[in-house]
N, C-alpha and C positions, 0 to 999 in steps of 0.2 A: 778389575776384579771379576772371576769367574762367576755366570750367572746372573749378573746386574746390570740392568739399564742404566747408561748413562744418561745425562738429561737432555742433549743431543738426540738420543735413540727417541726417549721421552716425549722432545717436541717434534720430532719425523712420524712419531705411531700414531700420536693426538694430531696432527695435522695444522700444527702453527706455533707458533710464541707459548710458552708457557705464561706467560703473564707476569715474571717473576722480577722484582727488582732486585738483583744478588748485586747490587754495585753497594759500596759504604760511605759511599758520596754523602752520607747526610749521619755518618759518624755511627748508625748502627753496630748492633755485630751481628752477624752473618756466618753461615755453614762456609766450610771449605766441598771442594767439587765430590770428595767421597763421603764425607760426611751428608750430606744433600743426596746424595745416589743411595746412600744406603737407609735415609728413615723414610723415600720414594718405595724402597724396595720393601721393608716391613712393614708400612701402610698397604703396599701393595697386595701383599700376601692377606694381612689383615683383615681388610676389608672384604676381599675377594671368600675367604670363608664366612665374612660376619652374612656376604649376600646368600650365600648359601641358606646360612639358618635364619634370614627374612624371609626369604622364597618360600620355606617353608612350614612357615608362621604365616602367611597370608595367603600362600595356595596360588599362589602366579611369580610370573617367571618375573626375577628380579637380576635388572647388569645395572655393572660398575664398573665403570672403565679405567685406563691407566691415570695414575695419581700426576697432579702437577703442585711442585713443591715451588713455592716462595714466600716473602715475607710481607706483614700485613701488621699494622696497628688500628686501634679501635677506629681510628678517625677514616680509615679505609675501609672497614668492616662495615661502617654507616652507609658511607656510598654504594656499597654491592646490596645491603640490606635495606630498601627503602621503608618497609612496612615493619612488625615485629617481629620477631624470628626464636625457634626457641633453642635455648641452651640445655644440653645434655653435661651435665660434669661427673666424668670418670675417673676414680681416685686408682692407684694400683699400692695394694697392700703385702701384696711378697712378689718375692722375687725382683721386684726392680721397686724403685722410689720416686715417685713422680703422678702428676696427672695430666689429666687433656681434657678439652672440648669437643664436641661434635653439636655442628650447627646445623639444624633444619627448620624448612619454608613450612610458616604456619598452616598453609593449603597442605602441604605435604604429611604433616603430621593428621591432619582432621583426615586425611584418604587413606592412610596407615592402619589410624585409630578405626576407621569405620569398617576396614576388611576384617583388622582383629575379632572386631564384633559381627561377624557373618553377613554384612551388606556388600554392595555391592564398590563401594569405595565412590561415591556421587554421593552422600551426606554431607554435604561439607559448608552448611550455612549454621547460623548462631557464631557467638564468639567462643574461644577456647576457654575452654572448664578444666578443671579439678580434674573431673575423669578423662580426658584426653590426655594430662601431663601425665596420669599415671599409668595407663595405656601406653605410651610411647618409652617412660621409660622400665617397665616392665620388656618390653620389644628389644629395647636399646642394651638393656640388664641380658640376653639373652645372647643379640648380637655379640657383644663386646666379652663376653665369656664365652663365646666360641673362638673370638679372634686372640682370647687370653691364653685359652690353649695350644691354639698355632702359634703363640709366640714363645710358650714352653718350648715347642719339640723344635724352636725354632733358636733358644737361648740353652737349649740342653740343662734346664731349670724350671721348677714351678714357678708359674705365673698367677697372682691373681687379682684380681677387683674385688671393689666393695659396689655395693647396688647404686648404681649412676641416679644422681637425681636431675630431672628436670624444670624449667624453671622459663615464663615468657619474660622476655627479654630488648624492649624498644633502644636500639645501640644510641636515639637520638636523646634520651632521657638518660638522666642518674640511675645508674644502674645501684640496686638497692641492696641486691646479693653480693656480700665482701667478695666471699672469694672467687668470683668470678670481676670484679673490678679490679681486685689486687693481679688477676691472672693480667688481666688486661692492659695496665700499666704501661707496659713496657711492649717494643716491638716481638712477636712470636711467629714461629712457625706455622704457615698455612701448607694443609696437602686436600687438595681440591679434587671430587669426582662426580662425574657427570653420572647421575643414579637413573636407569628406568625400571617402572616397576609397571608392565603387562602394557595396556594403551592409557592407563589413570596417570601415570608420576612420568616426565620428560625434564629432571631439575639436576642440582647440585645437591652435594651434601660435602662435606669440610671439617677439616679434625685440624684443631690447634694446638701445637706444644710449647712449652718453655724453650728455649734456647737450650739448656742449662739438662731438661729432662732428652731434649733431642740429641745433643752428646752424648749423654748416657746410654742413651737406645745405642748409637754408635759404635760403641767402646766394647761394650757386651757383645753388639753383634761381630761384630771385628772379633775379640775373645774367643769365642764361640767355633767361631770360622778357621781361626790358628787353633785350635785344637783339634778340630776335625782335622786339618791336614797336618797334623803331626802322624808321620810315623808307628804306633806299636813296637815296643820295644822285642828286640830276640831274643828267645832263651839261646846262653851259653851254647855252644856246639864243643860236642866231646872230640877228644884230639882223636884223630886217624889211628886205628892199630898200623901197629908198624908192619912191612909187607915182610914175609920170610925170606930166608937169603936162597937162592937155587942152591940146591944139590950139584955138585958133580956126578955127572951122567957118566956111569964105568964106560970102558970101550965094550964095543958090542964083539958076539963072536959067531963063527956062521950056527952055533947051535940055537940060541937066542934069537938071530934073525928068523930062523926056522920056524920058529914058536913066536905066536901073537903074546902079548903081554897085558896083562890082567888090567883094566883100566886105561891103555893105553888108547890116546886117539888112531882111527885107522888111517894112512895117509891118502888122499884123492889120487885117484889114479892104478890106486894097490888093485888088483883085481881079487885078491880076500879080502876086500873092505866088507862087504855084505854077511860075510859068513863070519868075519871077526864081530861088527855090529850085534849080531843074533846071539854069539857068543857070551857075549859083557854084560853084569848083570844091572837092572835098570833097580834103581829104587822107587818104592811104591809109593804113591801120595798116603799122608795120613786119610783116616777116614775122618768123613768132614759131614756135620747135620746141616742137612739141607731143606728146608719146608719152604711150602710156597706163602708168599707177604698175603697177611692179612689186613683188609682194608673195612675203614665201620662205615657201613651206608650210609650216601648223604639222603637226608631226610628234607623230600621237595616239600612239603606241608609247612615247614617253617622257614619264614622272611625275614631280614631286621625290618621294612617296610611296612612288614605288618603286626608289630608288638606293638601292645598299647601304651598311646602319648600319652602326658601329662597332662588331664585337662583341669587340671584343681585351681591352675593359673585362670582361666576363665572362668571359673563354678559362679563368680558374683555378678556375672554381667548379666543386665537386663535383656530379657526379649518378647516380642509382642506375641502375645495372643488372640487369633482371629478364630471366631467360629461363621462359618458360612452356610445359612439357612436354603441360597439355591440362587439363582441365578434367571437372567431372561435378558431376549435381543429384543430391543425393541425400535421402531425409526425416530428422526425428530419429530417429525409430524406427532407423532404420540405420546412422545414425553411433552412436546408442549400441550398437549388437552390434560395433562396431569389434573385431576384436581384433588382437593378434600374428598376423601369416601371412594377413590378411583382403587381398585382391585387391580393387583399385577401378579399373572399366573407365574408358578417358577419352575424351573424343571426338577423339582422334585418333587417326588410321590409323598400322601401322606403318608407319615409313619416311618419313611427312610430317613437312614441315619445322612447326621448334616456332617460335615468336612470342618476338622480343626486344621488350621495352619497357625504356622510359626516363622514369625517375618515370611510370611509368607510363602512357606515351603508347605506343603500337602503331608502330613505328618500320621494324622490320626482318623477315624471316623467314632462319634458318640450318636449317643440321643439326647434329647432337649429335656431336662428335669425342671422340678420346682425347689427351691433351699429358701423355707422362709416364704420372705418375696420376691428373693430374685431367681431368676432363672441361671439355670447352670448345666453341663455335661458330664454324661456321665460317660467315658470311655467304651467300647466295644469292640475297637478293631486298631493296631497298631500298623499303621504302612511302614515296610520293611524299605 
Protein backbone atom coordinates (compact mmCIF):
# COMPACT_ATOMS: atom_id res chain seq x y z
CA UNK A 1 0.00 0.00 0.00
CA UNK A 2 1.24 3.32 -1.10
CA UNK A 3 2.35 5.49 1.82
CA UNK A 4 2.16 2.89 4.74
CA UNK A 5 4.51 1.50 7.10
CA UNK A 6 4.45 -1.96 7.14
CA UNK A 7 5.22 -3.36 10.66
CA UNK A 8 8.62 -4.58 9.45
CA UNK A 9 9.26 -0.93 8.53
CA UNK A 10 7.56 -0.21 12.10
CA UNK A 11 10.01 -2.47 14.08
CA UNK A 12 13.35 -1.27 11.96
CA UNK A 13 12.26 2.73 12.83
CA UNK A 14 11.35 1.77 16.71
CA UNK A 15 14.47 -0.15 16.99
CA UNK A 16 13.37 -3.87 17.95
CA UNK A 17 10.26 -6.17 18.43
CA UNK A 18 7.08 -4.59 18.44
CA UNK A 19 6.16 -6.42 21.40
CA UNK A 20 3.22 -7.81 19.52
CA UNK A 21 1.71 -11.35 19.92
CA UNK A 22 -0.13 -11.47 16.30
CA UNK A 23 0.16 -15.51 16.51
CA UNK A 24 -3.74 -17.20 17.44
CA UNK A 25 -2.04 -19.90 19.14
CA UNK A 26 -4.49 -19.25 21.97
CA UNK A 27 -7.69 -19.14 19.63
CA UNK A 28 -8.00 -15.16 19.69
CA UNK A 29 -8.89 -13.09 16.77
CA UNK A 30 -6.36 -11.15 15.32
CA UNK A 31 -5.84 -8.20 12.44
CA UNK A 32 -4.55 -9.47 9.12
CA UNK A 33 -0.98 -7.74 8.06
CA UNK A 34 -2.94 -4.70 6.19
CA UNK A 35 -5.54 -4.35 8.39
CA UNK A 36 -2.77 -3.99 11.39
CA UNK A 37 -0.73 -1.55 8.83
CA UNK A 38 -3.35 0.45 8.33
CA UNK A 39 -5.06 1.40 12.00
CA UNK A 40 -0.65 1.78 12.75
CA UNK A 41 -1.13 4.30 10.22
CA UNK A 42 -4.33 6.28 11.49
CA UNK A 43 -3.17 6.23 14.94
CA UNK A 44 -0.20 7.43 13.52
CA UNK A 45 -1.46 10.37 11.76
CA UNK A 46 -3.79 10.76 14.88
CA UNK A 47 -1.76 11.17 17.48
CA UNK A 48 0.90 13.00 15.61
CA UNK A 49 -1.78 16.16 15.28
CA UNK A 50 -3.39 15.34 18.78
CA UNK A 51 0.62 16.15 19.86
CA UNK A 52 0.45 19.20 18.20
CA UNK A 53 -2.43 20.74 20.03
CA UNK A 54 -0.85 19.38 23.58
CA UNK A 55 2.29 21.21 22.83
CA UNK A 56 0.24 23.86 22.57
CA UNK A 57 -1.89 23.53 25.61
CA UNK A 58 1.10 23.35 27.73
CA UNK A 59 3.62 25.57 26.11
CA UNK A 60 6.49 22.76 25.64
CA UNK A 61 7.62 20.74 22.95
CA UNK A 62 5.63 17.50 22.97
CA UNK A 63 6.90 13.91 20.68
CA UNK A 64 5.34 10.84 19.89
CA UNK A 65 6.74 8.48 18.35
CA UNK A 66 5.90 5.74 15.64
CA UNK A 67 2.82 3.65 16.97
CA UNK A 68 3.41 -0.15 17.83
CA UNK A 69 0.36 -2.15 17.18
CA UNK A 70 -0.53 -5.56 19.16
CA UNK A 71 -2.74 -7.32 20.99
CA UNK A 72 -3.39 -7.16 24.88
CA UNK A 73 -6.25 -8.31 27.33
CA UNK A 74 -6.83 -6.93 30.82
CA UNK A 75 -4.89 -9.59 32.39
CA UNK A 76 -1.82 -8.10 30.39
CA UNK A 77 -2.64 -4.57 30.97
CA UNK A 78 -2.20 -5.40 34.89
CA UNK A 79 1.34 -6.45 34.30
CA UNK A 80 2.44 -3.21 32.30
CA UNK A 81 0.31 -1.11 34.82
CA UNK A 82 1.60 -1.96 38.27
CA UNK A 83 0.15 1.19 40.19
CA UNK A 84 -3.28 2.95 38.90
CA UNK A 85 -3.52 4.37 35.69
CA UNK A 86 -6.09 6.53 34.31
CA UNK A 87 -8.75 5.69 31.72
CA UNK A 88 -9.78 8.18 29.10
CA UNK A 89 -12.97 6.89 27.12
CA UNK A 90 -13.73 8.30 23.85
CA UNK A 91 -17.04 7.61 22.22
CA UNK A 92 -17.29 8.71 18.28
CA UNK A 93 -20.73 10.04 17.45
CA UNK A 94 -20.64 10.61 13.58
CA UNK A 95 -19.12 9.62 10.96
CA UNK A 96 -17.96 6.21 12.13
CA UNK A 97 -19.44 4.09 15.20
CA UNK A 98 -17.20 2.95 17.73
CA UNK A 99 -14.96 3.81 20.72
CA UNK A 100 -11.63 3.67 22.23
CA UNK A 101 -9.28 4.18 25.24
CA UNK A 102 -6.46 6.07 25.85
CA UNK A 103 -4.35 5.02 28.96
CA UNK A 104 -2.14 7.28 30.93
CA UNK A 105 0.51 7.07 34.10
CA UNK A 106 -0.98 8.64 36.94
CA UNK A 107 2.44 10.87 37.36
CA UNK A 108 1.85 11.78 33.94
CA UNK A 109 -1.48 13.14 34.30
CA UNK A 110 -0.75 15.22 37.78
CA UNK A 111 2.52 16.85 35.33
CA UNK A 112 -0.11 17.57 32.47
CA UNK A 113 -2.64 18.73 35.01
CA UNK A 114 -0.04 21.03 36.76
CA UNK A 115 1.31 22.85 33.39
CA UNK A 116 -2.41 23.21 32.35
CA UNK A 117 -2.56 25.30 35.55
CA UNK A 118 0.64 27.49 34.81
CA UNK A 119 3.18 25.55 37.10
CA UNK A 120 5.88 24.40 36.41
CA UNK A 121 4.88 20.61 35.89
CA UNK A 122 6.91 19.27 39.56
CA UNK A 123 3.48 19.45 41.60
CA UNK A 124 2.88 16.12 41.58
CA UNK A 125 2.48 14.97 45.33
CA UNK A 126 -1.25 14.35 47.02
CA UNK A 127 -3.49 11.84 45.47
CA UNK A 128 -5.50 12.36 42.24
CA UNK A 129 -8.62 14.53 42.65
CA UNK A 130 -11.65 15.46 41.06
CA UNK A 131 -9.80 18.48 39.46
CA UNK A 132 -7.13 16.49 37.91
CA UNK A 133 -9.58 14.01 35.95
CA UNK A 134 -11.22 16.98 34.69
CA UNK A 135 -8.13 18.68 33.73
CA UNK A 136 -7.01 15.87 31.74
CA UNK A 137 -9.94 15.21 30.27
CA UNK A 138 -10.68 18.68 29.13
CA UNK A 139 -6.90 18.26 27.43
CA UNK A 140 -7.80 14.89 26.21
CA UNK A 141 -11.42 16.49 24.77
CA UNK A 142 -9.06 18.79 22.78
CA UNK A 143 -6.50 16.40 21.71
CA UNK A 144 -8.88 13.90 20.29
CA UNK A 145 -10.95 16.55 18.32
CA UNK A 146 -8.08 17.67 16.79
CA UNK A 147 -7.14 13.98 15.76
CA UNK A 148 -11.17 13.80 14.95
CA UNK A 149 -10.46 16.18 12.38
CA UNK A 150 -7.50 14.67 10.75
CA UNK A 151 -9.35 11.75 10.53
CA UNK A 152 -12.24 13.60 8.47
CA UNK A 153 -10.02 14.93 5.88
CA UNK A 154 -8.48 11.64 6.36
CA UNK A 155 -12.05 9.49 5.69
CA UNK A 156 -13.28 12.31 3.14
CA UNK A 157 -16.16 12.49 6.05
CA UNK A 158 -17.09 14.20 9.21
CA UNK A 159 -15.73 12.98 12.03
CA UNK A 160 -16.72 13.34 15.54
CA UNK A 161 -16.58 12.82 19.49
CA UNK A 162 -18.55 13.35 22.31
CA UNK A 163 -16.33 14.82 25.51
CA UNK A 164 -14.09 11.90 26.59
CA UNK A 165 -14.60 11.07 30.14
CA UNK A 166 -11.94 10.27 32.48
CA UNK A 167 -11.92 7.86 35.22
CA UNK A 168 -8.81 6.27 37.88
CA UNK A 169 -8.68 2.90 37.13
CA UNK A 170 -6.52 -0.01 39.53
CA UNK A 171 -6.57 -2.91 36.38
CA UNK A 172 -5.85 -5.08 39.75
CA UNK A 173 -9.38 -4.38 41.33
CA UNK A 174 -13.14 -4.68 39.91
CA UNK A 175 -13.27 -2.24 37.76
CA UNK A 176 -16.58 -0.50 38.75
CA UNK A 177 -17.00 1.53 35.32
CA UNK A 178 -19.32 -1.03 33.03
CA UNK A 179 -18.37 0.31 30.15
CA UNK A 180 -14.99 0.19 30.42
CA UNK A 181 -15.03 -3.56 31.85
CA UNK A 182 -17.40 -4.53 29.17
CA UNK A 183 -14.78 -2.80 26.67
CA UNK A 184 -12.27 -5.08 28.45
CA UNK A 185 -13.78 -8.44 28.20
CA UNK A 186 -12.37 -9.53 25.58
CA UNK A 187 -8.81 -9.41 23.85
CA UNK A 188 -8.42 -5.67 22.07
CA UNK A 189 -6.25 -3.83 20.08
CA UNK A 190 -3.20 -2.01 21.72
CA UNK A 191 -1.30 0.88 19.57
CA UNK A 192 1.59 2.02 21.93
CA UNK A 193 3.73 5.30 21.91
CA UNK A 194 6.40 6.49 23.61
CA UNK A 195 5.29 10.30 24.62
CA UNK A 196 7.94 13.13 25.77
CA UNK A 197 6.83 16.21 26.81
CA UNK A 198 9.86 18.91 27.27
CA UNK A 199 12.53 17.13 30.31
CA UNK A 200 8.99 16.49 32.83
CA UNK A 201 7.11 13.20 30.73
CA UNK A 202 9.79 10.34 29.27
CA UNK A 203 6.54 7.53 29.40
CA UNK A 204 4.00 5.66 27.25
CA UNK A 205 0.64 6.68 26.40
CA UNK A 206 -1.78 3.68 24.47
CA UNK A 207 -5.13 3.68 22.68
CA UNK A 208 -7.34 0.55 22.79
CA UNK A 209 -9.82 -0.55 20.16
CA UNK A 210 -12.35 -3.19 19.67
CA UNK A 211 -11.40 -5.68 17.15
CA UNK A 212 -14.67 -5.10 15.68
CA UNK A 213 -14.25 -0.92 15.60
CA UNK A 214 -10.51 -1.51 14.28
CA UNK A 215 -11.99 -3.11 11.08
CA UNK A 216 -14.07 -0.45 10.69
CA UNK A 217 -11.31 2.12 10.73
CA UNK A 218 -9.96 -0.35 7.97
CA UNK A 219 -12.77 -0.78 5.62
CA UNK A 220 -13.38 3.13 5.63
CA UNK A 221 -9.90 3.90 5.32
CA UNK A 222 -9.46 1.32 2.38
CA UNK A 223 -12.92 3.05 1.00
CA UNK A 224 -11.46 6.34 1.16
CA UNK A 225 -8.22 5.37 -0.52
CA UNK A 226 -10.16 3.48 -3.61
CA UNK A 227 -11.91 6.61 -4.26
CA UNK A 228 -9.17 8.91 -4.24
CA UNK A 229 -7.61 6.71 -6.83
CA UNK A 230 -10.39 6.33 -9.07
CA UNK A 231 -10.04 8.14 -12.10
CA UNK A 232 -12.64 11.41 -12.89
CA UNK A 233 -14.66 10.67 -15.33
CA UNK A 234 -14.26 12.47 -19.13
CA UNK A 235 -16.61 14.58 -20.76
CA UNK A 236 -17.72 13.13 -24.10
CA UNK A 237 -15.22 14.51 -26.89
CA UNK A 238 -17.02 15.84 -29.94
CA UNK A 239 -16.42 13.89 -33.18
CA UNK A 240 -13.61 15.50 -35.51
CA UNK A 241 -14.93 17.84 -38.38
CA UNK A 242 -14.54 16.00 -41.31
CA UNK A 243 -11.13 17.36 -43.30
CA UNK A 244 -12.25 18.82 -46.87
CA UNK A 245 -11.43 16.99 -49.98
CA UNK A 246 -8.32 18.91 -52.01
CA UNK A 247 -9.43 20.67 -55.00
CA UNK A 248 -7.91 19.92 -58.18
CA UNK A 249 -5.05 22.25 -58.84
CA UNK A 250 -5.97 23.61 -62.91
CA UNK A 251 -2.70 23.20 -64.91
CA UNK A 252 -0.68 26.18 -64.54
CA UNK A 253 0.23 28.55 -67.54
CA UNK A 254 3.42 30.62 -68.16
CA UNK A 255 1.07 33.66 -67.38
CA UNK A 256 0.07 32.53 -63.96
CA UNK A 257 3.49 31.39 -63.17
CA UNK A 258 4.45 35.02 -63.86
CA UNK A 259 2.17 36.30 -61.45
CA UNK A 260 2.54 35.39 -57.53
CA UNK A 261 -0.90 34.29 -56.42
CA UNK A 262 -2.97 35.78 -53.70
CA UNK A 263 -2.41 33.54 -50.56
CA UNK A 264 -0.18 31.34 -52.02
CA UNK A 265 2.85 30.05 -49.99
CA UNK A 266 6.07 31.37 -51.53
CA UNK A 267 8.40 28.39 -52.42
CA UNK A 268 12.06 28.32 -50.42
CA UNK A 269 14.39 29.07 -52.84
CA UNK A 270 12.05 31.49 -55.10
CA UNK A 271 14.18 34.42 -55.18
CA UNK A 272 10.61 36.64 -55.15
CA UNK A 273 9.90 35.04 -51.90
CA UNK A 274 10.59 38.21 -50.01
CA UNK A 275 8.85 40.64 -52.22
CA UNK A 276 5.77 37.95 -52.68
CA UNK A 277 5.84 37.77 -48.42
CA UNK A 278 5.51 41.83 -48.25
CA UNK A 279 2.85 41.41 -50.84
CA UNK A 280 0.21 39.08 -49.07
CA UNK A 281 -2.05 40.43 -46.83
CA UNK A 282 -1.36 39.64 -43.07
CA UNK A 283 -4.61 39.56 -40.88
CA UNK A 284 -4.55 41.61 -37.86
CA UNK A 285 -5.04 40.44 -34.22
CA UNK A 286 -8.25 41.47 -32.71
CA UNK A 287 -7.89 44.18 -30.22
CA UNK A 288 -7.38 42.53 -26.90
CA UNK A 289 -7.70 44.50 -23.07
CA UNK A 290 -4.87 44.22 -21.49
CA UNK A 291 -4.29 45.67 -17.71
CA UNK A 292 -1.85 44.98 -15.37
CA UNK A 293 -2.88 42.07 -12.32
CA UNK A 294 -3.89 43.58 -9.34
CA UNK A 295 -2.82 42.16 -6.28
CA UNK A 296 -4.48 43.32 -2.33
CA UNK A 297 -1.52 43.74 0.15
CA UNK A 298 -0.58 41.25 2.39
CA UNK A 299 -1.17 42.90 5.73
CA UNK A 300 2.19 41.86 8.05
CA UNK A 301 0.31 43.27 11.27
CA UNK A 302 -1.93 40.32 11.35
CA UNK A 303 -0.85 36.45 12.63
CA UNK A 304 -3.01 33.20 12.99
CA UNK A 305 -0.33 33.07 15.97
CA UNK A 306 -1.48 35.89 17.33
CA UNK A 307 -5.43 36.00 17.37
CA UNK A 308 -6.95 35.53 20.63
CA UNK A 309 -7.16 31.78 22.43
CA UNK A 310 -9.80 30.58 24.08
CA UNK A 311 -9.22 31.10 27.72
CA UNK A 312 -12.78 30.49 29.11
CA UNK A 313 -11.51 26.80 29.17
CA UNK A 314 -9.33 27.95 32.20
CA UNK A 315 -11.47 31.06 33.60
CA UNK A 316 -12.22 28.64 36.91
CA UNK A 317 -8.82 27.66 37.90
CA UNK A 318 -7.47 28.66 41.08
CA UNK A 319 -4.32 30.77 41.59
CA UNK A 320 -2.22 31.99 44.26
CA UNK A 321 -2.02 35.36 45.31
CA UNK A 322 1.34 36.74 46.94
CA UNK A 323 1.78 40.28 48.14
CA UNK A 324 5.48 41.03 48.87
CA UNK A 325 6.29 43.66 51.51
CA UNK A 326 10.28 43.49 50.74
CA UNK A 327 12.88 41.34 51.11
CA UNK A 328 16.52 41.18 53.00
CA UNK A 329 19.93 38.88 52.80
CA UNK A 330 20.78 37.95 55.71
CA UNK A 331 23.82 35.12 57.09
CA UNK A 332 23.11 32.03 59.34
CA UNK A 333 24.91 33.48 62.00
CA UNK A 334 21.91 36.01 62.18
CA UNK A 335 19.09 34.30 61.61
CA UNK A 336 20.12 32.19 64.29
CA UNK A 337 20.32 35.28 67.02
CA UNK A 338 16.60 35.71 65.56
CA UNK A 339 14.75 36.39 68.59
CA UNK A 340 11.09 37.73 69.85
CA UNK A 341 11.19 41.80 69.29
CA UNK A 342 14.49 41.25 66.60
CA UNK A 343 13.81 43.97 63.75
CA UNK A 344 14.65 43.01 60.12
CA UNK A 345 15.49 45.92 57.67
CA UNK A 346 13.99 45.35 54.03
CA UNK A 347 14.74 46.84 51.12
CA UNK A 348 12.18 48.72 50.76
CA UNK A 349 11.51 52.34 51.32
CA UNK A 350 8.79 53.52 53.47
CA UNK A 351 5.80 54.31 51.48
CA UNK A 352 6.85 52.30 48.16
CA UNK A 353 4.62 50.36 46.57
CA UNK A 354 5.00 46.41 47.54
CA UNK A 355 4.95 43.62 44.51
CA UNK A 356 1.88 41.44 43.83
CA UNK A 357 2.74 38.24 42.30
CA UNK A 358 0.71 35.35 41.00
CA UNK A 359 2.10 31.80 41.37
CA UNK A 360 4.64 33.66 41.64
CA UNK A 361 5.00 35.74 38.39
CA UNK A 362 5.71 39.55 39.21
CA UNK A 363 2.42 40.87 37.82
CA UNK A 364 1.41 44.00 39.55
CA UNK A 365 2.73 46.78 42.12
CA UNK A 366 -0.18 48.37 44.99
CA UNK A 367 -0.01 49.84 48.25
CA UNK A 368 -0.93 48.37 51.61
CA UNK A 369 -4.57 49.64 52.66
CA UNK A 370 -6.76 48.94 55.61
CA UNK A 371 -10.57 47.02 54.67
CA UNK A 372 -12.23 46.71 58.13
CA UNK A 373 -9.48 44.77 59.85
CA UNK A 374 -7.64 43.22 57.36
CA UNK A 375 -5.30 44.47 55.39
CA UNK A 376 -5.54 44.62 51.70
CA UNK A 377 -4.03 46.19 48.09
CA UNK A 378 -5.00 48.56 46.33
CA UNK A 379 -3.55 48.34 42.65
CA UNK A 380 -1.30 51.33 41.17
CA UNK A 381 0.71 49.88 38.55
CA UNK A 382 0.16 46.81 36.12
CA UNK A 383 3.52 45.09 34.81
CA UNK A 384 3.18 44.62 31.15
Amino acid sequence: MDGMLSQEEIDALTGGDSGADTSAADGGEVLTDAERDAVGEIANINMGTAATTLSTLLNNKVTITTPRVSYVSVEELSKQYDRPCVFIHISYIEGIDGNNILILKEHDVKVITDLMMGGDGTNTDGELSELHLSAISEAMNQMMGSAATSLSSMLEKKVDISPPSASLVDLNDTIEDTSISNFLNDRVVQVAFDMKIGELIDSQIMQLYPFDFAKELYEKFMGSQQNAAEPEPQPAQAPAPEQPQPQPTPQATPQMAAQPQMGAAPQMGDPNMAQQMMQQPYMMAPNVNVQPAQFQPFNAGISPLLQQENIDLIMDVPLEVTVELGRSNKSIKEILDFAPGTIIELNKLAGEPVDVLVNGKFVAKGEVVVIEENFGIRLSEIVK
